[in-house]
N, C-alpha and C positions, 0 to 999 in steps of 0.2 A: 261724694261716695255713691257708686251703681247702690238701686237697688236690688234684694237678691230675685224680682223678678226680672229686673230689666237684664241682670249677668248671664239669667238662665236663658234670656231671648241672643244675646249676644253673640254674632257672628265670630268663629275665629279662625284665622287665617292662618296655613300649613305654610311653616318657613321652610319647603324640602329644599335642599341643599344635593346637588347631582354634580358627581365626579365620574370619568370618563368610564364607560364599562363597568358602572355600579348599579345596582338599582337602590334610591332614597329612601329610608322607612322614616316614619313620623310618633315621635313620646308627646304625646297630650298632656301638659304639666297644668296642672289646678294647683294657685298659690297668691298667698296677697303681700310682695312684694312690688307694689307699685310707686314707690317714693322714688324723686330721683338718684340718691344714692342707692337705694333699693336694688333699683333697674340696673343702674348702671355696673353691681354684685353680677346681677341672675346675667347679664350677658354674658359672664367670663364664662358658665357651667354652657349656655350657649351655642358659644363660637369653639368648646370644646368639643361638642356635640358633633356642629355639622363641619369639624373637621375628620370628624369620622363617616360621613354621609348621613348621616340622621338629623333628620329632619327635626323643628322644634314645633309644634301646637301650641300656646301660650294662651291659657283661662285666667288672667289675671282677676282676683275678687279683691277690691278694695276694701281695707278693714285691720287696719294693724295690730291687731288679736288675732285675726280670722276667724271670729265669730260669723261673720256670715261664708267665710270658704268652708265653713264645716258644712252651714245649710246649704249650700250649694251641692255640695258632696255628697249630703244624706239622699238628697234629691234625686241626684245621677245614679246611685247606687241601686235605689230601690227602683227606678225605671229601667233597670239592667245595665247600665250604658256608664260603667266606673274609668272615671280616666285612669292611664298607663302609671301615674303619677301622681303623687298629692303631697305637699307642704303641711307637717302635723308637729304638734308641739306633745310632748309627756304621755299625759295619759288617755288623750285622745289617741292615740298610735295603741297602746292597750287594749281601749275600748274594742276597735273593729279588728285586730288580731281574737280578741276572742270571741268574735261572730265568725271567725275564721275567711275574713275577705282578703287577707292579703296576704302575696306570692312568699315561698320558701328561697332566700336568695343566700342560701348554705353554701353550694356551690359558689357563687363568687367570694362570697368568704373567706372560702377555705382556701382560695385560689390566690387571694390578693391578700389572706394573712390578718383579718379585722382584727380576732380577739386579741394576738400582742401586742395590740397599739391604739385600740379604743379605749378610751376609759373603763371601770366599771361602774359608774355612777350613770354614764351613757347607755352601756350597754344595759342595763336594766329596763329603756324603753325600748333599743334595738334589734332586742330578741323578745320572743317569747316560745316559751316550754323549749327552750333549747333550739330555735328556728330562728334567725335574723329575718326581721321583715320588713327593716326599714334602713338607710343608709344616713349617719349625721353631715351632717351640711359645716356644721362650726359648734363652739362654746357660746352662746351669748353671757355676761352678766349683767344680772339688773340694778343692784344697789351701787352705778356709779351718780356723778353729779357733775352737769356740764356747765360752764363758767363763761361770761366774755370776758378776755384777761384785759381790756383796755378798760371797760366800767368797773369790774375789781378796781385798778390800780387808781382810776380817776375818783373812787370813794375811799381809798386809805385801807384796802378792806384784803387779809392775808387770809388763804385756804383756810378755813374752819376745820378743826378738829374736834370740835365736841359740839355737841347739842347748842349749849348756850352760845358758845364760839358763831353757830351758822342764824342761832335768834338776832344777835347784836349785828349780822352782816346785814341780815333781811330789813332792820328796822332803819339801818345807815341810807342803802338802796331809797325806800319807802320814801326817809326823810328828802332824796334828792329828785324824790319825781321819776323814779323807777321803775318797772313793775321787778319787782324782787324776784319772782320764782314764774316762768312759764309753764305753763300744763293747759293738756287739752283735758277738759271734762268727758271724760269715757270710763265704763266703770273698771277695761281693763286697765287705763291710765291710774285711775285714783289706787287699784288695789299694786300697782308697780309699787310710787309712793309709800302706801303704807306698808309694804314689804320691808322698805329699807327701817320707815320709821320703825315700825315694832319692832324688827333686829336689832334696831339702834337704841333702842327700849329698854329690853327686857333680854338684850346679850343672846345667843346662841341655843342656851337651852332650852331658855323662854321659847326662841320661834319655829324649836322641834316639836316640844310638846302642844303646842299651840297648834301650828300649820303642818306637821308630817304627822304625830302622834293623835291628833285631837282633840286630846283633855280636855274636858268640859270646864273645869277648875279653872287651867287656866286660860281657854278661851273668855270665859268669864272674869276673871281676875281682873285686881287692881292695876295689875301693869297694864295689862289691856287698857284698861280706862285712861292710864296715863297715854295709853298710846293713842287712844283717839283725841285725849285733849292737845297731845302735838301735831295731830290732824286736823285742829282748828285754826292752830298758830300757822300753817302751811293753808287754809281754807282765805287765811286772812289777808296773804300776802301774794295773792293771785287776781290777776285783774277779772274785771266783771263779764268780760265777753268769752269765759275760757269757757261756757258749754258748749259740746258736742265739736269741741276742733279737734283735728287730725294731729297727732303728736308729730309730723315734723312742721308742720307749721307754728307748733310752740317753740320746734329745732330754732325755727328760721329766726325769731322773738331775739333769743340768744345771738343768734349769727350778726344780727341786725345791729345789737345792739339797744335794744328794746326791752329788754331782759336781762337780769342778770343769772339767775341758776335756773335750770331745768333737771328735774331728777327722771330719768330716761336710760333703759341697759343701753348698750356700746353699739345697737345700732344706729345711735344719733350720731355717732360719728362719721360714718359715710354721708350724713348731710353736712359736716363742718367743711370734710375733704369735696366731697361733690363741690362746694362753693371757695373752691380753691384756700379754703382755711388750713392754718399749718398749727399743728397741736403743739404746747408750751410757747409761742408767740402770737395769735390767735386766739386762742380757744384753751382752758383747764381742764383736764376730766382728773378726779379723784373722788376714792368709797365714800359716800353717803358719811355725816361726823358721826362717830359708833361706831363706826361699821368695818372699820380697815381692815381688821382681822379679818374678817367673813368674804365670802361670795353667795351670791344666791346667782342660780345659773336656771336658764334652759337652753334648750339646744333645739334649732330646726334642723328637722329630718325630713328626707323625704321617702313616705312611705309608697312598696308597690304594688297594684290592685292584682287580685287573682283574674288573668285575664280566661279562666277555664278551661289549666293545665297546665306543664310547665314554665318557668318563667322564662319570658322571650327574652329573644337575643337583643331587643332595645332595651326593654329593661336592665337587661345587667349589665349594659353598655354604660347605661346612665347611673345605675350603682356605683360602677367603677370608675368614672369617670371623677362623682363626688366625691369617693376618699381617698383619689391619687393622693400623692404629697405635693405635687407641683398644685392643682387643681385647690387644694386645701390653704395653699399660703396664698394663690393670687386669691384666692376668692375672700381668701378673709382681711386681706391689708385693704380692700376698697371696701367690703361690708362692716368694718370694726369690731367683729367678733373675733375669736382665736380658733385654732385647728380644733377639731374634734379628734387629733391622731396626736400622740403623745411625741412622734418620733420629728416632726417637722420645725426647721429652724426658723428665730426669730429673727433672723438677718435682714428681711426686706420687709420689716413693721416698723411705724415711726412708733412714736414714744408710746405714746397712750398702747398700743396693741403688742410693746414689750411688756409693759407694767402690768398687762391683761394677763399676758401668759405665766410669766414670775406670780402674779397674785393667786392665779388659777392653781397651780403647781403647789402653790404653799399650801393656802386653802387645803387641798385634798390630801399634802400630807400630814397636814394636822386635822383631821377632821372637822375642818370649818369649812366644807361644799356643801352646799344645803340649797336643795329643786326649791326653785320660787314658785312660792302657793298663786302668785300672780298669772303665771304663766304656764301653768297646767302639770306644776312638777312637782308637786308637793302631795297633792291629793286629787282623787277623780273628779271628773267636770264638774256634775252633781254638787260636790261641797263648792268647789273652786265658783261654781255661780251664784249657791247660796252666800258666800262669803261678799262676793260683789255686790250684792243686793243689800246689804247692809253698811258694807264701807263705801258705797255711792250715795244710800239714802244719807248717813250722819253728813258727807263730803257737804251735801245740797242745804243741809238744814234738817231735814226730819229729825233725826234724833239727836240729842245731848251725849254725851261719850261718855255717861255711867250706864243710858240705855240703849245705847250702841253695843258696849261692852257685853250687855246680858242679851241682846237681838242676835249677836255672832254663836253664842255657845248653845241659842235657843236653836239655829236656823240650821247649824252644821250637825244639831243631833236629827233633826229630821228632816237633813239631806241623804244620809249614811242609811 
């Protein structure tokens, strides 16, 4: 992983792209898609691009949270110098809308028709005060769970559908010289995990008042506690080298055979497929045991910088570009996310990215979509890193999960 000074020393090289009697312009994109499935996503938005003569800038920040493209970003901003472009998840895209940095992209909206076919659960970070400032990229969700179906089948071991179901696979795994569950030690890794586990807990309503509403009660609460004690049983069945690894390299664990589950949203799927894996003969993906019912989601967006006046003609080129329909299905069948546009068919998704969109669909018409407090959609940074600091320390050892449980309701009232 760059450090965030070495990113900010970092040369980056103008992909202009010139067609005969045009002149190139160039979108400076800041974003940390650098995995090779990743990559091999952000090319499609790309080779979209410089089929229009625009050029591509490429700031890639290594960090699959983007915690450090944020410090990167803070950085550039307050030296005046904000790129064209930025990769932002929930409520970070909030945040700098209401310091008021970013362009009003109303007019392509309104042109290309956003609000009959965005979501509204999207559109909530999309706009603000009635202004679209940011364009969605996809649906990601987080509480799925990725499998190798050849170590399954060579331990006796069928999809878990309940808690105890996925304890009794783990300890089958263990027994054979396995490592049962890959995970990279990050705090925004560990808080994925317990996203799905406390959904998988304490049911729906638990992880609204918990993670959207913030009840002290029940952040506090016994289920809480039950929830981090399933965070021990998950602490235990991970092998010893899993600090500070990069989540696809816990992909790879899995891919390898190395591993049996990884609990990881659906962008570990462009690592299955990146490694020419074929989902249901390859690789499993299904909801966290709990959790079927539910989605917790986020969504990348990219939002775009006020360049000091209206918004440029690349900018809204690269808006439009991200929520074509064509632009929306290739880009999500190789990133393993679903369209962020309601109206796009599933005809060219393999399984796992039908079952995404059908799960997404239901989810929202029964109000079980619920923003992952993991990944910035549930509550502002503020909370969402108090929370990390607590579901990292119990992950590592510090605390016990009765004082876990009371660290989380102590840390989120004076985050707020």
């Amino acid at each position: 992983m760059k450090s965030t000074r070495a990113t900010l020393k970092m040369t980056v090289a103008a992909l202009a792209v010139m067609t005969a009697g045009a002149q190139a312009a160039d979108v400076e994109v800041l974003h940390w898609w650098t995995s090779g499935g990743e990559a091999a996503a952000l090319n499609v938005l790309k080779q979209d691009l410089e089929g229009q003569s625009i050029g591509w800038q490429d700031m890639p920040v290594a960090g699959g949270g983007g915690e450090q493209a944020m410090t990167v970003l803070r950085a550039r901003v307050t030296s005046g110098n904000a790129p064209t472009a930025v990769q932002m998840l929930g409520f970070d895209i909030t945040d700098w809308a209401d310091q008021g940095a970013l362009a009003d992209l109303n007019s392509v909206a309104e042109q290309e028709g956003w609000d009959a076919v965005v979501p509204d659960a999207l559109k909530a970070f999309s706009k603000h005060d009635g202004k679209w400032v940011a364009a969605a990229v996809n649906v990601h969700s987080t509480n799925w769970v990725w499998a190798n179906k050849s170590v399954l089948e060579a331990n006796g071991i069928e999809v878990p559908q309940t808690w105890e179901d996925f304890t009794a696979a783990l300890a089958k795994l263990k027994e054979a010289g396995i490592t049962p569950i890959a995970h990279g030690g990050q705090p925004w890794q560990d808080a994925t995990v317990f996203d799905a586990v406390a959904m998988s807990t304490g049911g729906p309503d638990f992880y609204k008042k918990a993670f959207i509403d913030l009840d002290p009660e029940t952040l506090g609460s016994e289920t809480m506690v039950e929830a981090f004690k399933r965070m021990d049983v998950i602490r235990a069945n991970v092998d010893e080298n899993f600090s500070g690894r990069d989540w696809n390299l816990a992909t790879a664990m899995v891919i390898n055979g190395e591993a049996g589950f990884q609990m990881m949203g659906d962008w570990a799927k462009g690592e299955f497929l990146n490694a020419d894996k074929t989902p249901g003969e390859d690789f499993l993906c299904f909801r966290f045991p709990g959790t079927q019912a539910q989605v917790t989601f986020n969504a990348d967006q990219f939002a775009m910088f006020d360049q000091g006046g209206e918004v440029s003609a690349e900018q809204a080129a690269l808006a439009k570009a991200i929520l074509s329909p064509s632009f929306q299905s290739a880009f999500n069948v190789v990133k393993g996310s679903v369209p962020a546009r309601t109206d796009v068919s599933d005809e060219a998704f393999d399984a796992c990215g039908k079952q995404g969109m059908k799960d997404l669909a239901a989810a929202a018409s029964s109000g079980n979509l619920f923003g992952s407090m993991a990944h910035g959609h549930s509550a502002p940074a503020s909370v969402k890193n108090a929370m990390y600091d607590v579901i990292t320390a119990h992950f590592n050892g510090e605390y016990d999960a009765e004082t876990a449980a009371a660290e989380l309701a102590t840390a989120v009232e004076l985050a707020q």
